[in-house]
ZAGU-970000 format. One record per atom (N, C-alpha, C): residue in three letters; atom name; x, y, z. Coordinates in nm, 4 decimals, padded with zeros to 6 digits. Layout:
// residues N
<'ALA'; 'CA'; <X; Y; Z>>
...
//
This chain:
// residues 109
<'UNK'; 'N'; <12.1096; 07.1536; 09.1427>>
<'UNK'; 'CA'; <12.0523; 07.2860; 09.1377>>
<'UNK'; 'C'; <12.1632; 07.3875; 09.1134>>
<'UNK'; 'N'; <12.1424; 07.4732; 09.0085>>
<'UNK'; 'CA'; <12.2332; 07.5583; 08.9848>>
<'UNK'; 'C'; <12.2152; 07.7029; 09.0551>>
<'UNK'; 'N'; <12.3424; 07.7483; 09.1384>>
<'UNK'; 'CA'; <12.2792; 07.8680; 09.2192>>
<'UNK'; 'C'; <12.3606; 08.0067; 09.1459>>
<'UNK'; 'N'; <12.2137; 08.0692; 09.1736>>
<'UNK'; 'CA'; <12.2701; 08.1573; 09.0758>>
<'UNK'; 'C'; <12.3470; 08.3017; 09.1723>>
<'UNK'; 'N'; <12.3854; 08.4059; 09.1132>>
<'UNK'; 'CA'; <12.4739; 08.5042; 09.1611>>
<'UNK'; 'C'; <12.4472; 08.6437; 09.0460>>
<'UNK'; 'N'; <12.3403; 08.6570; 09.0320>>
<'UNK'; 'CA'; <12.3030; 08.7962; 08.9451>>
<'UNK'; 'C'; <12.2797; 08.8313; 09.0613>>
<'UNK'; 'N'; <12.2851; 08.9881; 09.0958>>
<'UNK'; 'CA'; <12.2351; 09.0893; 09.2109>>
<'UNK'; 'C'; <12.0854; 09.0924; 09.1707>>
<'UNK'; 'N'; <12.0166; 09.1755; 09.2685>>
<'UNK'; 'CA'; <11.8979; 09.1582; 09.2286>>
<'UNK'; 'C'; <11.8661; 09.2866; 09.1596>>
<'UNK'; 'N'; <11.9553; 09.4217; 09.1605>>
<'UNK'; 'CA'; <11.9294; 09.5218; 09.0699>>
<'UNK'; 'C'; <11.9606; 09.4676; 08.9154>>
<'UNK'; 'N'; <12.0426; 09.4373; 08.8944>>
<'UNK'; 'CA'; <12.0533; 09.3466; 08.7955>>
<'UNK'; 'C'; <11.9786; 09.2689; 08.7212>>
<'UNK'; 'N'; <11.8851; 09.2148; 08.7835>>
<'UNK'; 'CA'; <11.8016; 09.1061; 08.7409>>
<'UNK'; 'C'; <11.6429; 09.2025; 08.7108>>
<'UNK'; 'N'; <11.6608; 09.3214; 08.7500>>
<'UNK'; 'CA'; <11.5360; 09.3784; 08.6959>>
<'UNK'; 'C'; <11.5346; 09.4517; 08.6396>>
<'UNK'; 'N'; <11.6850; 09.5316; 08.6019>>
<'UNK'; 'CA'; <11.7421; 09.6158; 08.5058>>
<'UNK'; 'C'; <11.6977; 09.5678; 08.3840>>
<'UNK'; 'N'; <11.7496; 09.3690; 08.3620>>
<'UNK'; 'CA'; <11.7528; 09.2668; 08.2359>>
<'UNK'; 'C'; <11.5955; 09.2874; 08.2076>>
<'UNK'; 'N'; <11.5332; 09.2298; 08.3494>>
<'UNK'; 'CA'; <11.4081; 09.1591; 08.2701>>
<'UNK'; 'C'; <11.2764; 09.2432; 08.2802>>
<'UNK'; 'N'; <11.2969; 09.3724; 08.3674>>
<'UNK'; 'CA'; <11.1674; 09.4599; 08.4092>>
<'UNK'; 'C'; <11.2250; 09.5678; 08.2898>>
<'UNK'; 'N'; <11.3128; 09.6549; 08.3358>>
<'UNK'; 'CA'; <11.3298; 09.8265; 08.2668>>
<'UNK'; 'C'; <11.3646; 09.7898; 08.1409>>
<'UNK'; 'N'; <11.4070; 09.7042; 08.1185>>
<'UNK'; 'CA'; <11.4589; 09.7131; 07.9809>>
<'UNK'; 'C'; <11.3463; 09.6588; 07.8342>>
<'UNK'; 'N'; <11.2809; 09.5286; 07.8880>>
<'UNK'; 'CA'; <11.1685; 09.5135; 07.8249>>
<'UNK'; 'C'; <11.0623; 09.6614; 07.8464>>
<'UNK'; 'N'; <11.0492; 09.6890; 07.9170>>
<'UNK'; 'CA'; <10.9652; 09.8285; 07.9459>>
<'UNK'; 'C'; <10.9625; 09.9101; 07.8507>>
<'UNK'; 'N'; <11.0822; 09.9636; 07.8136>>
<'UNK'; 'CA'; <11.1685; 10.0359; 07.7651>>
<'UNK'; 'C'; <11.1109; 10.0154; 07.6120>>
<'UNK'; 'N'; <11.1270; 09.8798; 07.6052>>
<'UNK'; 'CA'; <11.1121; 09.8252; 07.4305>>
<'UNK'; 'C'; <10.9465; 09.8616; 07.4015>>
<'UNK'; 'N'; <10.8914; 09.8202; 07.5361>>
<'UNK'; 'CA'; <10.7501; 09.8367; 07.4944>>
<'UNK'; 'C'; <10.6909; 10.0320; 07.5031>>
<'UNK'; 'N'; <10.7575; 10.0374; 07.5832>>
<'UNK'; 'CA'; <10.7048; 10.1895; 07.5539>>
<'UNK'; 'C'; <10.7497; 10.2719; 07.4266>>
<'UNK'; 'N'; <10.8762; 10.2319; 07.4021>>
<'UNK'; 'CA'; <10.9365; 10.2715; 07.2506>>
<'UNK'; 'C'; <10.8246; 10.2336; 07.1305>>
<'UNK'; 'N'; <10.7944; 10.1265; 07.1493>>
<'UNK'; 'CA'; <10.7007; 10.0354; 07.0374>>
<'UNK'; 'C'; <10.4938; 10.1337; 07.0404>>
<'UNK'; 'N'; <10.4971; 10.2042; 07.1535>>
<'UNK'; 'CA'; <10.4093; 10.2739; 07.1504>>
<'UNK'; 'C'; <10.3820; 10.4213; 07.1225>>
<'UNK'; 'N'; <10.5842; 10.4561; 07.1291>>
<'UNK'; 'CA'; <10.5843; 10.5987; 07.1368>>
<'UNK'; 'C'; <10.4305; 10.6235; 06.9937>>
<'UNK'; 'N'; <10.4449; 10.7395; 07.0234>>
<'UNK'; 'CA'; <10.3007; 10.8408; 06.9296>>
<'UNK'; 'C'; <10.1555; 10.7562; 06.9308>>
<'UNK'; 'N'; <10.1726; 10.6679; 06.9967>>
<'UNK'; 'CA'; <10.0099; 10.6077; 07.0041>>
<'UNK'; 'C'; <09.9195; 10.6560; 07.1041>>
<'UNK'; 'N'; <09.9954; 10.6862; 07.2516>>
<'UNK'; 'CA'; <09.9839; 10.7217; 07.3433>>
<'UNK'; 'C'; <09.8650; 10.8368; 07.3676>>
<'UNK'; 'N'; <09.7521; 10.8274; 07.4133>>
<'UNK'; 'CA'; <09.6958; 10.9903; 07.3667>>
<'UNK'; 'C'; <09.6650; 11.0144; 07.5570>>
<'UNK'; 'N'; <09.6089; 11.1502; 07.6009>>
<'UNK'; 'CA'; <09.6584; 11.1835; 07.7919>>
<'UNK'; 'C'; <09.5333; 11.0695; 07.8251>>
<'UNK'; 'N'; <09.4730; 11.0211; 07.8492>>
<'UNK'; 'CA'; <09.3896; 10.9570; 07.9157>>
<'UNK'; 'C'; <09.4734; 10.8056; 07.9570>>
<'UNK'; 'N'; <09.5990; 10.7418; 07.8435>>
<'UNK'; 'CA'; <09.6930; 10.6646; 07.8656>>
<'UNK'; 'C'; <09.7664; 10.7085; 07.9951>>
<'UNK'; 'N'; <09.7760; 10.7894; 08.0288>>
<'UNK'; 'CA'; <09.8619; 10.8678; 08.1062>>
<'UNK'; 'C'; <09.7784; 10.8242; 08.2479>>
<'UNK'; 'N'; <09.6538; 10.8300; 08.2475>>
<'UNK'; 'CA'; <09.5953; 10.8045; 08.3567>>
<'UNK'; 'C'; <09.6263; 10.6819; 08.4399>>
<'UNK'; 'N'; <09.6246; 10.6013; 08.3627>>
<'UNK'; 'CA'; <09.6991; 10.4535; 08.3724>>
<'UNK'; 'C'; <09.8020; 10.4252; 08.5041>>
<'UNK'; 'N'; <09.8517; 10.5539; 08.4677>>
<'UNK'; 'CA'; <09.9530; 10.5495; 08.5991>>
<'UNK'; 'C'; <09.9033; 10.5575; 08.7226>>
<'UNK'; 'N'; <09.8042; 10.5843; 08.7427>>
<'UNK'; 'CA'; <09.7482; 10.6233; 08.8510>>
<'UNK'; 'C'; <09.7700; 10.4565; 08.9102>>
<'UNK'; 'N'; <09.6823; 10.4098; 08.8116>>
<'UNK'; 'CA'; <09.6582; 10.2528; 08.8486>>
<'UNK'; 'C'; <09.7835; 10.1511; 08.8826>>
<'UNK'; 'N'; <09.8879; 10.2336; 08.8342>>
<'UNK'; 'CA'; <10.0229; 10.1391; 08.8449>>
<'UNK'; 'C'; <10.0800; 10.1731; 08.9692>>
<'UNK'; 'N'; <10.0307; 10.3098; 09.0277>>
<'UNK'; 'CA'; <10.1290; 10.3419; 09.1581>>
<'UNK'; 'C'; <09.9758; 10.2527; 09.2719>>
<'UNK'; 'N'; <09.8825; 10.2847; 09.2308>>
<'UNK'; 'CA'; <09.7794; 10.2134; 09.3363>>
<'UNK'; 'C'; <09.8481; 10.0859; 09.3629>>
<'UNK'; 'N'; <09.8886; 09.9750; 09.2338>>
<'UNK'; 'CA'; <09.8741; 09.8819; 09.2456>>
<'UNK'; 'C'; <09.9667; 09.8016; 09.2707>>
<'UNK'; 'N'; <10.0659; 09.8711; 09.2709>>
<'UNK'; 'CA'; <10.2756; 09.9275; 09.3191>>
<'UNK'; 'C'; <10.2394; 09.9030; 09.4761>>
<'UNK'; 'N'; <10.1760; 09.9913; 09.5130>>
<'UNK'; 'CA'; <10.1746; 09.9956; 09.6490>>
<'UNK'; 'C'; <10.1163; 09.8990; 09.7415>>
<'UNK'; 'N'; <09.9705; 09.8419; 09.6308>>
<'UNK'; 'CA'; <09.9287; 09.7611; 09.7517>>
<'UNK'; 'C'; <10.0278; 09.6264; 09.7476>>
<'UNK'; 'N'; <10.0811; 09.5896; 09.6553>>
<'UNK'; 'CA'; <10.1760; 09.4712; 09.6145>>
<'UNK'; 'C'; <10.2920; 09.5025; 09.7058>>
<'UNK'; 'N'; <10.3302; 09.6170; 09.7285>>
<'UNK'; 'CA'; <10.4191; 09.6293; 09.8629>>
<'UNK'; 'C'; <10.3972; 09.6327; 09.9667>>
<'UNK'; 'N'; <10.2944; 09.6448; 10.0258>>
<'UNK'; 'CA'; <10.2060; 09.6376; 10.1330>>
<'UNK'; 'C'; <10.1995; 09.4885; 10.1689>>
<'UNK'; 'N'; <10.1515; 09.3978; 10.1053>>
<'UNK'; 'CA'; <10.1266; 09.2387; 10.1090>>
<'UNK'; 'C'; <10.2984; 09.1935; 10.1097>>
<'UNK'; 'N'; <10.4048; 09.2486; 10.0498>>
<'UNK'; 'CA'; <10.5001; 09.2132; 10.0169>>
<'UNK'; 'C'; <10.5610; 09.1683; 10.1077>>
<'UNK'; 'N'; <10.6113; 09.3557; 10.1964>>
<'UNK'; 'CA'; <10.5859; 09.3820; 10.3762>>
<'UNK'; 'C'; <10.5784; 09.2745; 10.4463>>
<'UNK'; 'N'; <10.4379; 09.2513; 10.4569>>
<'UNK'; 'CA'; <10.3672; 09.1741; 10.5051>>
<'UNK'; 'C'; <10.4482; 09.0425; 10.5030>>
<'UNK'; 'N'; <10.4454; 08.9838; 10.3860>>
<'UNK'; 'CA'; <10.5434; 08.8289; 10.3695>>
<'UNK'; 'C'; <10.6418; 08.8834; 10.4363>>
<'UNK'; 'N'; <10.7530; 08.9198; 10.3982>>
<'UNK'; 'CA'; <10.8603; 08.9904; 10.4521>>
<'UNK'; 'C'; <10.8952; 08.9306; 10.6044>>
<'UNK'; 'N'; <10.7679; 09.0327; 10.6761>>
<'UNK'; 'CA'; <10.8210; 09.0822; 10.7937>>
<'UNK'; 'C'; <10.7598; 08.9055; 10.8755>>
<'UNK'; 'N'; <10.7183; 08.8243; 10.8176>>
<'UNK'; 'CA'; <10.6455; 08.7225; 10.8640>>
<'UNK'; 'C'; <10.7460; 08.6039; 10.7944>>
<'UNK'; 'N'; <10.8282; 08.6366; 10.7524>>
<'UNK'; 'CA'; <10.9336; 08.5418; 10.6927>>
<'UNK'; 'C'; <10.9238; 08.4459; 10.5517>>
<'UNK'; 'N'; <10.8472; 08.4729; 10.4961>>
<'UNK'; 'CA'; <10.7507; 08.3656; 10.3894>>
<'UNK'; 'C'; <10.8497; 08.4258; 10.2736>>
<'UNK'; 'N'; <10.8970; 08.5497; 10.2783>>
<'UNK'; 'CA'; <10.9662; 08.6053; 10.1308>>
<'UNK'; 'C'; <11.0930; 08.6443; 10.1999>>
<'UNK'; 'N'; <11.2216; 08.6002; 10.1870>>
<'UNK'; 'CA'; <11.3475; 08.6102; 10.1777>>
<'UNK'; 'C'; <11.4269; 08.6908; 10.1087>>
<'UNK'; 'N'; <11.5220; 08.8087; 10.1418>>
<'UNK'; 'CA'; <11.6215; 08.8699; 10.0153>>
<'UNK'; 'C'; <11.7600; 08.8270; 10.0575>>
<'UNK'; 'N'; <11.8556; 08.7822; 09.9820>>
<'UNK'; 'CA'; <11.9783; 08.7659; 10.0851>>
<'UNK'; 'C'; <12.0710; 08.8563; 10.0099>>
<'UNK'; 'N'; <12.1200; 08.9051; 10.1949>>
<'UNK'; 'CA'; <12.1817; 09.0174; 10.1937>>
<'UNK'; 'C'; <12.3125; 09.0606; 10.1060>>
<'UNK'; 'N'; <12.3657; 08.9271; 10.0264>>
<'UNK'; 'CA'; <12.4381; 08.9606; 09.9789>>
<'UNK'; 'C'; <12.4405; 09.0062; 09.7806>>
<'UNK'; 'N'; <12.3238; 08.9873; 09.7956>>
<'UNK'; 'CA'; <12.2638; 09.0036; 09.6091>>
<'UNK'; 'C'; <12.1695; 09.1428; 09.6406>>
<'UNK'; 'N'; <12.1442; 09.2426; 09.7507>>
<'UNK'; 'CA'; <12.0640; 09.3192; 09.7357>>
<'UNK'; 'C'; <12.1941; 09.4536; 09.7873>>
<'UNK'; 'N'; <12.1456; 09.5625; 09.7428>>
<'UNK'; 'CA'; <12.2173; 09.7005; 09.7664>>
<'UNK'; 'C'; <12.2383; 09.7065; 09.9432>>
<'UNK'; 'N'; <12.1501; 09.6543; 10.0248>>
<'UNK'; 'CA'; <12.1261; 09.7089; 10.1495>>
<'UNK'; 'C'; <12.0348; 09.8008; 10.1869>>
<'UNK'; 'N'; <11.9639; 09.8474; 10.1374>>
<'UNK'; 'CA'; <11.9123; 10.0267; 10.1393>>
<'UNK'; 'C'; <11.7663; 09.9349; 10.1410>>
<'UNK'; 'N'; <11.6760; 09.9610; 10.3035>>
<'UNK'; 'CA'; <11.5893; 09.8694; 10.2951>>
<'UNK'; 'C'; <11.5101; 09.9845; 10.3342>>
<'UNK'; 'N'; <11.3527; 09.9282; 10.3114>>
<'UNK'; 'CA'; <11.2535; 10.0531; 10.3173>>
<'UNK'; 'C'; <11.1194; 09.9318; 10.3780>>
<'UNK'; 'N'; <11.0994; 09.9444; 10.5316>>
<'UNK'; 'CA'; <11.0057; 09.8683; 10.6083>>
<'UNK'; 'C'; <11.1448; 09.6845; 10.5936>>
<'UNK'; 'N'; <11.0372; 09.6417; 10.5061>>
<'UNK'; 'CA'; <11.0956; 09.4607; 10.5519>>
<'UNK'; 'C'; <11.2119; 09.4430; 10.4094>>
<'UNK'; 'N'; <11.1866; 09.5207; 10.2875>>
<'UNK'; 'CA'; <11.1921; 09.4941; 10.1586>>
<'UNK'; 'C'; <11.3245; 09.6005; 10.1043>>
<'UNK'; 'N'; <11.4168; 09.5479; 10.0447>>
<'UNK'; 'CA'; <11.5094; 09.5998; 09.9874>>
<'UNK'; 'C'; <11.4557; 09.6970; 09.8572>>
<'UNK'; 'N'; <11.5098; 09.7847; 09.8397>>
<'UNK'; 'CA'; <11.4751; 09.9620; 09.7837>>
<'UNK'; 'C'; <11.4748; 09.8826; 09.6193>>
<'UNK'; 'N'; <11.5319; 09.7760; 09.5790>>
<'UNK'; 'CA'; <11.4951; 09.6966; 09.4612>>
<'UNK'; 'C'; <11.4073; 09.6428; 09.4394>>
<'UNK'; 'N'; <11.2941; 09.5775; 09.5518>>
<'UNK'; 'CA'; <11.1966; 09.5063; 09.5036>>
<'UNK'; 'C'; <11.1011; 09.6289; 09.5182>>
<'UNK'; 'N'; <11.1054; 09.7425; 09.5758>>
<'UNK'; 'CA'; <11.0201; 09.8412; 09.5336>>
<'UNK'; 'C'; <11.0662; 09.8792; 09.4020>>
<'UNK'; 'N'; <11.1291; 09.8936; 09.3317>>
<'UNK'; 'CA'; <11.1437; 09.9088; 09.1903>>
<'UNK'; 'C'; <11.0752; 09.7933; 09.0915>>
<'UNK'; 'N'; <11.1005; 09.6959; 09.0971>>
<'UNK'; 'CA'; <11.0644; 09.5306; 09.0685>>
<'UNK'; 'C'; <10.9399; 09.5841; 09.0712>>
<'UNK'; 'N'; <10.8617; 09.5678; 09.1824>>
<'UNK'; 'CA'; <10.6945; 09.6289; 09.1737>>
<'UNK'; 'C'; <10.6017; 09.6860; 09.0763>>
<'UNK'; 'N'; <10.6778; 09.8049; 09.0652>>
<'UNK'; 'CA'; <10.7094; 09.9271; 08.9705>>
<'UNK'; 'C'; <10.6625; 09.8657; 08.8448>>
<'UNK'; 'N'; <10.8063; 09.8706; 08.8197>>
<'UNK'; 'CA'; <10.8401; 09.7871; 08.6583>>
<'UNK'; 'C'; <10.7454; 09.7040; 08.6351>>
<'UNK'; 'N'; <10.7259; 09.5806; 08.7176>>
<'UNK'; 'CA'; <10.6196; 09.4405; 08.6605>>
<'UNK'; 'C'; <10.4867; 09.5220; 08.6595>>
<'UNK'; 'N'; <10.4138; 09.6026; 08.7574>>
<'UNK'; 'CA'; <10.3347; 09.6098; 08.6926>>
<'UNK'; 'C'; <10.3142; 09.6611; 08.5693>>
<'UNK'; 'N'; <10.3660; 09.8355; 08.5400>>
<'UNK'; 'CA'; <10.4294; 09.9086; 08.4484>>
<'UNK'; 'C'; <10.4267; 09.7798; 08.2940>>
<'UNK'; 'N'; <10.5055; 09.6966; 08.2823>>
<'UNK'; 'CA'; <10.5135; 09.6161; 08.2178>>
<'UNK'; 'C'; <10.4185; 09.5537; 08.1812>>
<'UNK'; 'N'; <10.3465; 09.4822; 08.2620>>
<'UNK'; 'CA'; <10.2470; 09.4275; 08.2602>>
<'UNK'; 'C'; <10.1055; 09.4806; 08.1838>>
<'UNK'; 'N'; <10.1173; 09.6251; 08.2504>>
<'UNK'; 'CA'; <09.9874; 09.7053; 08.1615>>
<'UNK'; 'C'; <10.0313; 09.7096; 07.9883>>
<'UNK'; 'N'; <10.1500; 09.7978; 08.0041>>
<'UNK'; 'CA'; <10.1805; 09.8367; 07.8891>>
<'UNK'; 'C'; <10.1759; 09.7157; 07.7705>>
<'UNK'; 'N'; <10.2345; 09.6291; 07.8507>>
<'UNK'; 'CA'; <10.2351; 09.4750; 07.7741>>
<'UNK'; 'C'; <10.0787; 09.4146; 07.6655>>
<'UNK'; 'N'; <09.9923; 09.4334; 07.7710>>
<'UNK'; 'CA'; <09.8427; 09.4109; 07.7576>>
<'UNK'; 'C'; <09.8101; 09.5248; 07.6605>>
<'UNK'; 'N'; <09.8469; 09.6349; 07.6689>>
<'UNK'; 'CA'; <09.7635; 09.7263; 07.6007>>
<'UNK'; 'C'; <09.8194; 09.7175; 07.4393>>
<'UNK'; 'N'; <09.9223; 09.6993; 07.4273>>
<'UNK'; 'CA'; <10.0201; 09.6821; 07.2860>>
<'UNK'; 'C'; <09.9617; 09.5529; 07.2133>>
<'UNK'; 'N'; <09.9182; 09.4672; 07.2830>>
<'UNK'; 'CA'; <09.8420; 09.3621; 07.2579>>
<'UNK'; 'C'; <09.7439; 09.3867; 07.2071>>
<'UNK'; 'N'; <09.6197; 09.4435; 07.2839>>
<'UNK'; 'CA'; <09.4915; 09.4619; 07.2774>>
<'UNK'; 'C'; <09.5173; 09.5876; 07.1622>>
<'UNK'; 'N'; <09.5898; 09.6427; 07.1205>>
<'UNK'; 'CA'; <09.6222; 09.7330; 07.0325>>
<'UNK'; 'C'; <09.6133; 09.6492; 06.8829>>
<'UNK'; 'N'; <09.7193; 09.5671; 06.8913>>
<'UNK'; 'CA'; <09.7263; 09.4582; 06.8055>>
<'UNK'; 'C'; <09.5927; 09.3574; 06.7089>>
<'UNK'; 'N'; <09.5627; 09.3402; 06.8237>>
<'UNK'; 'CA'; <09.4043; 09.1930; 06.8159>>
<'UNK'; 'C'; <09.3000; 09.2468; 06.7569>>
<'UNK'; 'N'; <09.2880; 09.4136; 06.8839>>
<'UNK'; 'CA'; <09.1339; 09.5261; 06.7726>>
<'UNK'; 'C'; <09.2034; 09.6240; 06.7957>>
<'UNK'; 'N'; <09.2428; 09.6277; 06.6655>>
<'UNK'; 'CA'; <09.2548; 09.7692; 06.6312>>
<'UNK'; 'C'; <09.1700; 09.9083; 06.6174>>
<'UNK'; 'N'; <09.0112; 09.8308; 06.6046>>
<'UNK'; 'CA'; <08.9425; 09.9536; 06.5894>>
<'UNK'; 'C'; <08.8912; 09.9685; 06.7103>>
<'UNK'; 'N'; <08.9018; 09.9653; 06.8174>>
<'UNK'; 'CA'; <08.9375; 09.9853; 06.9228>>
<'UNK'; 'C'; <08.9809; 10.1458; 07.0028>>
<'UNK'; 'N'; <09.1128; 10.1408; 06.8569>>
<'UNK'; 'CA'; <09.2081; 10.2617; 06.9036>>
<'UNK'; 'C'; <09.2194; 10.3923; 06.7743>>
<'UNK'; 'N'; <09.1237; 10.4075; 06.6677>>
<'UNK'; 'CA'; <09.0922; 10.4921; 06.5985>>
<'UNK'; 'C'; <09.0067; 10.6252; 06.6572>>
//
């Protein structure tokens, strides 16, 4: 088993903000305000995923070790996997919608 040693800000910089990044670029001007609403759904769904997270956390089932995280903890969960949250879902929508953009287009006329 190979153990790895990326921090964990690091590891979501690579694989959450930065893909993000590509996908929201790839949408700039498509975007019209009702997209915007969206967010609503990403902080709802941010939160309850930290809530359950917590939950593992504080019950031992989900592990951070202390030496790959900043320190800066908020309830059970290091101030990174509330970002992580964030991002995946964030990602996740945006991901789907660039898609479904793709497949039907008339859809989005």
């Amino acid at each position: 088993m190979v153990e790895s040693t990326v921090p964990y800000l690091l590891f979501v910089i690579l694989f959450m903000a930065l893909p993000l990044v590509l996908v929201v670029v790839r949408l700039r001007g498509s975007l019209r305000t009702r997209h915007y609403a969206a967010l609503i759904l990403v902080l709802f769904l941010s939160v309850y995923i930290a809530l359950w997270s917590n939950f593992m956390a504080a019950r031992g089932v989900q592990y951070f070790d202390g030496s790959r995280v900043l320190g800066l903890t908020v309830g059970f969960l290091p101030i990174e996997h509330y970002l992580f949250l964030v991002l995946q879902v964030a990602l996740v929508g945006a991901s789907l919608y660039l898609l479904w953009r793709r497949i039907y287009p008339g859809d989005f006329e």
